[in-house]
N, C-alpha and C positions, 0 to 999 in steps of 0.2 A: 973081892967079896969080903965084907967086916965080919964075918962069925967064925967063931972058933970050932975048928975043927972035933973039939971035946963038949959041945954045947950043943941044943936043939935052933937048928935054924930057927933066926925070926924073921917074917915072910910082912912086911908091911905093906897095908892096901892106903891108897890114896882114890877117893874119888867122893866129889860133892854130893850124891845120892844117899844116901843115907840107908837103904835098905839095898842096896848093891853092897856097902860095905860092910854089913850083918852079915849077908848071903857065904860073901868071900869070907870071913874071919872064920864065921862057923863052918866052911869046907876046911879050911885050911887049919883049923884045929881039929879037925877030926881026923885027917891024915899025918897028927901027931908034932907039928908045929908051932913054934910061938907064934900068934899072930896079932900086932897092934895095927889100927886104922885111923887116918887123918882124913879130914873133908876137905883138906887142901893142898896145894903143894908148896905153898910157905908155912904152915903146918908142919907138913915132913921135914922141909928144910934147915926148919930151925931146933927139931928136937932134936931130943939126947939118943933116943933110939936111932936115930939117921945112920952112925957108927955102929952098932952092931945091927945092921941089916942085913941079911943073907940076898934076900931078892926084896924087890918094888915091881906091886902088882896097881897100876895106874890109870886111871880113866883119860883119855884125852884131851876131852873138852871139857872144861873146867872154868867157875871164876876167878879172874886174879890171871895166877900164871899157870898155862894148861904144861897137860902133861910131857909135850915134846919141848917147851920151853924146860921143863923142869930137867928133864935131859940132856940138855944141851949145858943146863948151868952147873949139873952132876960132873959133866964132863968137862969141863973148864976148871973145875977144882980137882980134878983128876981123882974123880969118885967112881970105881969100874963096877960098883952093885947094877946085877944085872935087873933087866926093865920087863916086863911084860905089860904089854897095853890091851887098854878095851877101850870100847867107843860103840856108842849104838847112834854114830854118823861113820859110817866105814869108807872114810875116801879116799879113792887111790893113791893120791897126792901126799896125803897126810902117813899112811901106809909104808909108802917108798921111801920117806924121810924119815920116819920110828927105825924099818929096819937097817937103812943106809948106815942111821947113828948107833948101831950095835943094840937092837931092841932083841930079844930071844924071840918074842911072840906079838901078834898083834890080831887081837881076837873081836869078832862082833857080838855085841848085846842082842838079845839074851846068845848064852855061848852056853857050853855044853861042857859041865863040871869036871868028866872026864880027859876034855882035851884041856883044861886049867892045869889039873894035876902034872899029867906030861909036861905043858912049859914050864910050871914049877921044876920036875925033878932035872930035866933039861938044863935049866938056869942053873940050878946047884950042883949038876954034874960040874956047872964050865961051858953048856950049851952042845955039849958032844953028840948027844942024843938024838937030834934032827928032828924034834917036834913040827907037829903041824904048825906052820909059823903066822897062819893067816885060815878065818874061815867067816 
């Protein structure tokens, strides 16, 4: 995890919708978080905020390079910011492979704000918490 333990988690959302990622910023500031949003995941990859992320809250499908690719490449730079996905195509496939690769959560659109929070605090514990990790 890149954030300082003396600092307000920053909780960045990546997803090409545009009002998905209103939606997520304005929860996630209001449970008292930094939050910045990218409508891609070369976008996230390349910014300066990528380093101090606490968690990455990511839509799946995406243009470009979706979000389990973005995962994958996280992981190959040996980037351990934990992941929470969404996707309003919830396929089992894609599911098993998010959480096989260390995803905290893997949520279906529309999802339900309260079980968001939980993979957030979850992700920031270190993932101790046992959030609902799929719905």
């Amino acid at each position: 995890m890149a954030a300082e333990d003396d600092q307000v988690p920053l909780i960045s959302i990546v997803d090409d919708d545009h009002s998905v990622r209103v939606a997520v910023v304005t929860l996630v500031r209001s449970l008292g978080f930094d939050a910045c949003s990218f409508d891609s995941a070369e976008g996230y990859l390349a910014s300066d905020e990528r380093r101090k992320t606490a968690c990455i809250v990511s839509d799946v499908q995406m243009q470009g390079t979706n979000g389990l690719d973005m995962q994958s490449r996280l992981a190959n730079q040996k980037d351990s910011t934990p992941i929470i996905f969404i996707t309003a195509f919830p396929q089992p496939d894609l599911k098993r492979r998010a959480l096989d690769a260390g995803a905290v959560c893997f949520l279906s659109k529309p999802f339900d704000g309260e079980t968001l929070i939980k993979c957030i605090e979850s992700a920031l514990k270190g993932g101790d918490a046992a959030p609902p990790i799929c719905c």
